[in-house]
C-alpha positions in Angstrom: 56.0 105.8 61.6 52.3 105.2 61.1 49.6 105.8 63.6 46.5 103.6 62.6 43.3 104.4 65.0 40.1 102.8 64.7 38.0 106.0 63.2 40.3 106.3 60.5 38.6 105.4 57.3 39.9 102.4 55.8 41.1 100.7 59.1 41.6 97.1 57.3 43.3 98.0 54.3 45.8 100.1 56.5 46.3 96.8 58.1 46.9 94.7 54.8 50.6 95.7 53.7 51.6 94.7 57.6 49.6 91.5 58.0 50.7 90.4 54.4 54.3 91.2 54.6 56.8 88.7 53.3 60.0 87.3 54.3 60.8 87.2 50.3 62.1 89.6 48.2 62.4 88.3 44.3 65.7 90.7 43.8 67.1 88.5 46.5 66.6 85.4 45.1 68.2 86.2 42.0 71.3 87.1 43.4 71.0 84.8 46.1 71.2 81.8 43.5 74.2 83.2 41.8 76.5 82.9 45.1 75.4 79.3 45.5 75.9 78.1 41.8 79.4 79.6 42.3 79.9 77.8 45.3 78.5 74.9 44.5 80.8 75.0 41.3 84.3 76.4 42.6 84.2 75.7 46.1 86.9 77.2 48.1 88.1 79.6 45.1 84.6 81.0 45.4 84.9 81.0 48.9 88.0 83.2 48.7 86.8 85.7 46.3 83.5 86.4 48.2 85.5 86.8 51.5 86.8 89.6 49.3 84.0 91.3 47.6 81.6 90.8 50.7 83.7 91.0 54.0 87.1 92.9 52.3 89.4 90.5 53.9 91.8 88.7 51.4 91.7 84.8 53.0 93.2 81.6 51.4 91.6 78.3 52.0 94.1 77.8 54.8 92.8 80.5 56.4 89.0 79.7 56.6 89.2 78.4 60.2 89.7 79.8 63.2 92.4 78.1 65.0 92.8 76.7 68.1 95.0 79.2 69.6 92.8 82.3 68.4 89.9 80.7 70.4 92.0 79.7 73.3 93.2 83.8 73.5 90.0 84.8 72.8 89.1 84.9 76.5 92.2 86.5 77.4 90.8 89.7 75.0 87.7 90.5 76.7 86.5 91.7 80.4 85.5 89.7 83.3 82.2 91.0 83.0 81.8 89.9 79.1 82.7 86.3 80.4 80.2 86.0 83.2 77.5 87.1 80.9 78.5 84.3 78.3 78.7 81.8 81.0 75.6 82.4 82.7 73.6 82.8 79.3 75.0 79.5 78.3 74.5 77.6 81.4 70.5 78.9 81.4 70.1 78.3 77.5 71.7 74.7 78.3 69.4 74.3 81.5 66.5 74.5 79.0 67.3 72.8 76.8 68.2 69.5 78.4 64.8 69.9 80.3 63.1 69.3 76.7 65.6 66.7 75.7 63.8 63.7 73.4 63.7 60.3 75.2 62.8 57.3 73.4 59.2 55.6 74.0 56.9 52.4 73.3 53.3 51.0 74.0 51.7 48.8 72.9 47.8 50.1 71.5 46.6 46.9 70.8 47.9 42.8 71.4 51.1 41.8 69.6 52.0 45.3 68.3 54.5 47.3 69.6 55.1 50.7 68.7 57.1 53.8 69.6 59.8 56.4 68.7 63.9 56.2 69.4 66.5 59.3 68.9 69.3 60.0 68.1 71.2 63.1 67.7 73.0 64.7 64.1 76.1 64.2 63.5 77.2 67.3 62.2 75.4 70.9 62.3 76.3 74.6 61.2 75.5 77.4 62.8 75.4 80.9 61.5 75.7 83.5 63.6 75.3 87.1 61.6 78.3 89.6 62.4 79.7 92.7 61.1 78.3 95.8 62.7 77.2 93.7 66.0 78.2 90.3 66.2 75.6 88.6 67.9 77.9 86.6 70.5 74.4 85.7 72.0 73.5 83.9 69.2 76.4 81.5 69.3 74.6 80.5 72.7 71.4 80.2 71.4 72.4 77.6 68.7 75.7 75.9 69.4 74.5 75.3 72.6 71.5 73.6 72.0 73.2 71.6 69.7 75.9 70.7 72.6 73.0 70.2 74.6 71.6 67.2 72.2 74.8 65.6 71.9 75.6 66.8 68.2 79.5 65.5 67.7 80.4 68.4 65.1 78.7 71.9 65.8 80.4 74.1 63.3 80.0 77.9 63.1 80.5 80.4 60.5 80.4 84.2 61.0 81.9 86.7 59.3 84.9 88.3 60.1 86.2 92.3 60.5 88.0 94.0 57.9 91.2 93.1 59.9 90.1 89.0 59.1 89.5 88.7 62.9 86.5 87.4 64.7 85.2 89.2 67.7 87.0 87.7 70.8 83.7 87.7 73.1 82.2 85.6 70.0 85.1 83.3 70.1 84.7 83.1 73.7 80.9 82.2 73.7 82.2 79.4 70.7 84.3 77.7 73.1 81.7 77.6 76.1 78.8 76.7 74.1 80.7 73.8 73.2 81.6 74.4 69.2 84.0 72.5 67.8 84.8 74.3 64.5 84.9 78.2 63.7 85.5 79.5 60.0 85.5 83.1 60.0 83.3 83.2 56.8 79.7 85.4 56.4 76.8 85.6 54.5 75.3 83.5 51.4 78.8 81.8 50.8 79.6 80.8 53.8 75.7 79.1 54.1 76.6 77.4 50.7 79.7 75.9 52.2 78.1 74.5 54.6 75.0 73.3 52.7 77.5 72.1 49.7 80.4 71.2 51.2 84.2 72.1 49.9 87.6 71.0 50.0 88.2 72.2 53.3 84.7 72.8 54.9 82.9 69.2 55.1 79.2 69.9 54.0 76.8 69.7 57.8 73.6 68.0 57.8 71.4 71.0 59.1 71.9 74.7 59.2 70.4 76.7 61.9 70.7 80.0 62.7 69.1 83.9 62.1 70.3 86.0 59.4 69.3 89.2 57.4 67.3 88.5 54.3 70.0 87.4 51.6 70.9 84.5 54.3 67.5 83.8 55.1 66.6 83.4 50.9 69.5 81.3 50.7 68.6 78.8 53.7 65.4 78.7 51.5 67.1 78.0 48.4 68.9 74.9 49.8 66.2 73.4 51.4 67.0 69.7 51.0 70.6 70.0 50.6 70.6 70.1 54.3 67.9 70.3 56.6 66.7 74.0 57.7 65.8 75.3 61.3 63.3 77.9 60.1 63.0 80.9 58.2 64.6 84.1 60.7 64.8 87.1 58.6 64.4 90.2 59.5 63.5 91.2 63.8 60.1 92.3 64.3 58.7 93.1 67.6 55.0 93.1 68.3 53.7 95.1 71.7 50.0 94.5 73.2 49.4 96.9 76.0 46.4 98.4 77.9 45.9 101.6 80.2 48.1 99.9 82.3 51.3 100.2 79.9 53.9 102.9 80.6 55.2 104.3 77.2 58.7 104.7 78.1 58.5 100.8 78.5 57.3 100.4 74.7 59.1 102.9 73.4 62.6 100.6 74.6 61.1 97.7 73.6 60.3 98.5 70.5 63.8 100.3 69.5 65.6 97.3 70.7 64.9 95.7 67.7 65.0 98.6 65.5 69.0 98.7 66.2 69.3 95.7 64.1 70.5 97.3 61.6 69.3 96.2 58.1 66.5 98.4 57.9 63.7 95.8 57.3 62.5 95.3 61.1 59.2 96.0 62.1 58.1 97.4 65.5 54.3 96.9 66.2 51.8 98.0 68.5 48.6 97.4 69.5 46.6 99.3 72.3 43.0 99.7 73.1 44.1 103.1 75.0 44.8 105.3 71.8 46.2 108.1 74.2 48.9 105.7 74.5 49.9 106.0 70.7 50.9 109.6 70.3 52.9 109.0 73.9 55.0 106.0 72.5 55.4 108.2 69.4 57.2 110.7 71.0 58.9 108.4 73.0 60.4 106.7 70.3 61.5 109.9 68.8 62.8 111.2 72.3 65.1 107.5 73.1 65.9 107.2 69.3 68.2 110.3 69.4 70.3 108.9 71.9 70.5 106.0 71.3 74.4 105.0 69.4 73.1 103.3 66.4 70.2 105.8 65.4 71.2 105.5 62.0 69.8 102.0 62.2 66.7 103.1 64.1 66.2 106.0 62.0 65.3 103.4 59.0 62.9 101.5 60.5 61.2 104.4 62.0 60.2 105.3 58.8 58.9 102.2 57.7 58.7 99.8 60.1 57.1 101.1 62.9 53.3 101.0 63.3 51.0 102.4 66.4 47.8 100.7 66.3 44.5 101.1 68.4 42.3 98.1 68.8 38.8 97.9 69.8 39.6 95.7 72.6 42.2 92.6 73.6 40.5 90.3 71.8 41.2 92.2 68.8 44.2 92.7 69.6 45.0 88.5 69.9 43.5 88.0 66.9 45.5 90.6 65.0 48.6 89.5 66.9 48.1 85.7 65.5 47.2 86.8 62.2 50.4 88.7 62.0 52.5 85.6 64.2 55.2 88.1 65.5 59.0 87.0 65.9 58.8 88.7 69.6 55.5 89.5 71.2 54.9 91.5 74.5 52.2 91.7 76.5 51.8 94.6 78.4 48.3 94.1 80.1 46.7 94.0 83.4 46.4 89.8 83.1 49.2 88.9 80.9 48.9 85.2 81.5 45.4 84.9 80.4 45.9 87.1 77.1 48.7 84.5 76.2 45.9 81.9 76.0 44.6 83.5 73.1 47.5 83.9 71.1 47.8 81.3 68.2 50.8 82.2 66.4 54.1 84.1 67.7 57.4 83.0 67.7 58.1 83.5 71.9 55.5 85.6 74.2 56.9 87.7 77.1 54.5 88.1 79.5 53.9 91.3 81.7 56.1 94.7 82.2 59.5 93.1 83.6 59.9 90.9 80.8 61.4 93.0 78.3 62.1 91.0 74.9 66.0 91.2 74.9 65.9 88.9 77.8 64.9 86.2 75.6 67.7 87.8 73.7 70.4 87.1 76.2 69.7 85.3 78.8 66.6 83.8 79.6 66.8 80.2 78.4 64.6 79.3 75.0 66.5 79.9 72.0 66.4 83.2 70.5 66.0 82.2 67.0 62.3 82.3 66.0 60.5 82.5 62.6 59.8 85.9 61.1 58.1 87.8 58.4 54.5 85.8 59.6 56.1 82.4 59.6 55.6 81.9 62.7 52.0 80.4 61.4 53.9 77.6 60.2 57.1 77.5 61.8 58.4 77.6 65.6 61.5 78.7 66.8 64.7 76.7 67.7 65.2 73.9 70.1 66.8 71.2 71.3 64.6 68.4 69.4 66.1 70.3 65.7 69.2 68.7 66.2 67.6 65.2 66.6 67.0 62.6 64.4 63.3 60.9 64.8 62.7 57.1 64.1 59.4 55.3 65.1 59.8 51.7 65.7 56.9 49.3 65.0 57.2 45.3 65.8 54.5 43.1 65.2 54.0 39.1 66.2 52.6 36.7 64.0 49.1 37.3 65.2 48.7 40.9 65.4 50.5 40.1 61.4 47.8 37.9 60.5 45.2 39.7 62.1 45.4 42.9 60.3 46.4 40.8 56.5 43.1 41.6 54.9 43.5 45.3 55.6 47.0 45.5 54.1 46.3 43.5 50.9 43.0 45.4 50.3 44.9 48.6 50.4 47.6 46.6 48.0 44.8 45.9 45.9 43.6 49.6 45.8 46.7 51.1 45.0 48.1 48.3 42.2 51.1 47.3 44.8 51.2 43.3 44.2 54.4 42.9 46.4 53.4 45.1 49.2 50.6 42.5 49.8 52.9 39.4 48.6 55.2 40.6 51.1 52.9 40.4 54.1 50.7 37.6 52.7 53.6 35.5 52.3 54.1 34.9 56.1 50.9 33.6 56.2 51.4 30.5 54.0 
């Protein structure tokens, strides 16, 4: 845990490491490519034997998929309570997300042209959903159904099973609501290949959304235009802004929440411009930590993830915030809304002291899977429009045609393309 205040010598270069992290790791990639040449290569064989290695479950092809009757009981193997939470997290996430649904549009800037966009949704999607210590049943909500949401015909998810070969029931659960229509019970790397590859019993998807740790997020990278991606989702981060007003028991949860993550590479971050506030979340996060049931997790990140920061002021603080483009960012100040205004870069802003992050998590309604590791400078998080296919439409009479002829055959001329002008001049004869 580092404490960074203003008077300490070498303020900005303390600051470097954090504001020029990476979602990348080179080690990573190495391996990372091996898996998907193997895939790529053997298909199911290499399927099976990673299944194995990885997720120590002995499956045969025939026993990628979930079947229908596991799902079906799925809901039979968890609580009342664990049902109403799926159902009302789905129906919110689904309530968003038709409320940003595409709709097709023309207009017509100028006379004879018309010009505008139609939609149309994918055909066939994969979602990963991460597993194995905590399955992440929300996260099934927060991609399938979007997906449902658009219209996608195939929404396909892969996650990977126990050591038993089961997936979690409340998972399955969450499948069937959210509205997928195919489960393999599959994890990591390999199953991402099959997806982006394709094999003799997983057809290949056209996009792959979905969070991950960092050996799924390198290999999303890897098979960028094998399939279309969502984003890069790595590692959680949190980022906290707060002010005298801030209570440190508050920032303390916050942050630990995504400490518990478990892979050791998340970053909690705060900045304050009251720096008695720092040593206070410090031993608050020390305090909560040891009770908390995965501290092992926490303990990790506390080491080397978690950074108190004073700022001379909340403009400061915005500007480090969108320099640093946080997964999750919280704002814990007296005027919440008009600190949001400032922000350039964050992946989804929670605004005030009773908007703790894990209700974007859970429940809220915009889709939980955001860009991390500073891509959210580049990159927003995941909505309804990714599982859309955009086509402008442009239609043009014979005089707007003729009108605008010298135009298209000087840039012809320019660029040495004789039938790109021939092809419009033509209609002119």
């Amino acid at each position: 845990m580092d404490i960074i205040r203003l008077a300490d010598g070498g303020y900005e270069a303390k600051l470097a490491p954090l504001m020029n992290r990476s979602a990348f790791d080179a080690d990573i990639d190495r391996s990372v490519a091996e898996i998907l040449a193997a895939v790529r290569s053997c298909g199911d064989a290499a399927l099976s034997e990673y299944a194995s290695r990885f997720d120590h479950v002995t499956l045969t092809p025939v026993q990628f998929q979930v079947t229908a009757d596991e799902i079906a009981a799925a809901a039979g193997l968890i609580d009342d309570a664990t049902r109403a939470a799926v159902d009302v997290a789905c129906r919110q996430v689904t309530v968003f997300s038709r409320e940003r649904l595409p709709k097709a549009w023309q207009f017509s800037p100028r006379a004879g042209v018309m010009l505008g966009e139609q939609f149309a949704p994918m055909d066939r999607v994969g979602c990963y959903v991460p597993g194995g210590t905590a399955p992440l049943i929300s996260t099934v909500v927060h991609t399938v159904a979007l997906a449902a949401a658009a219209g996608v015909k195939d929404i396909v998810v892969v996650t990977p099973p126990g050591k038993d070969g089961r997936v979690n029931p409340a998972l399955l659960y969450a499948c069937k609501v959210a509205g997928a229509t195919e489960v393999y019970r599959l994890g990591g790397v390999y199953a991402v290949a099959a997806l982006a590859y394709g094999t003799a019993t997983i057809p290949k998807v056209e996009k792959i959304v979905g969070p991950g740790n960092a050996y799924v997020t390198a290999a999303k990278r890897q098979l960028y235009g094998e399939v279309a991606l969502d984003l890069v989702a790595g590692p959680s981060e949190i980022m906290i802004i707060a002010d005298d007003s801030a209570d440190a028991r508050y920032i303390a949860a916050d942050m630990l929440s995504q400490a518990e993550h478990g892979s050791g590479r998340e970053q909690a971050v705060l900045l304050s411009t009251n720096a008695a506030l720092l040593p206070a979340v410090a031993a608050e996060l020390k305090r909560q930590s040891a009770t908390l049931s995965r501290a092992a997790c926490v303990e990790a990140v506390l080491a080397k993830g978690v950074f108190l920061i004073e700022v001379a002021d909340l403009a400061a603080a915005a500007a480090l915030a969108s320099r640093y483009a946080p997964e999750h960012l919280e704002l814990m100040t007296r005027d919440a809304e008009a600190l949001a205004g400032r922000i350039t870069a964050a992946g989804a802003i929670f605004l005030g002291p009773w908007t703790p992050e894990p209700v974007g998590d859970f429940v809220a309604g915009p889709s939980h899977v955001l860009p991390t590791g500073g891509a959210g400078r580049y990159f927003s998080g995941l909505t309804v429009e990714h599982f859309f296919r955009r086509m402008s439409l442009v239609r043009y009479d014979r005089a707007a045609l003729l009108a605008e002829l010298p135009h298209i055959r000087q840039f012809a001329l320019c660029e040495g393309l004789d039938a790109h002008g021939n092809s419009a001049a033509i209609r002119a004869e």
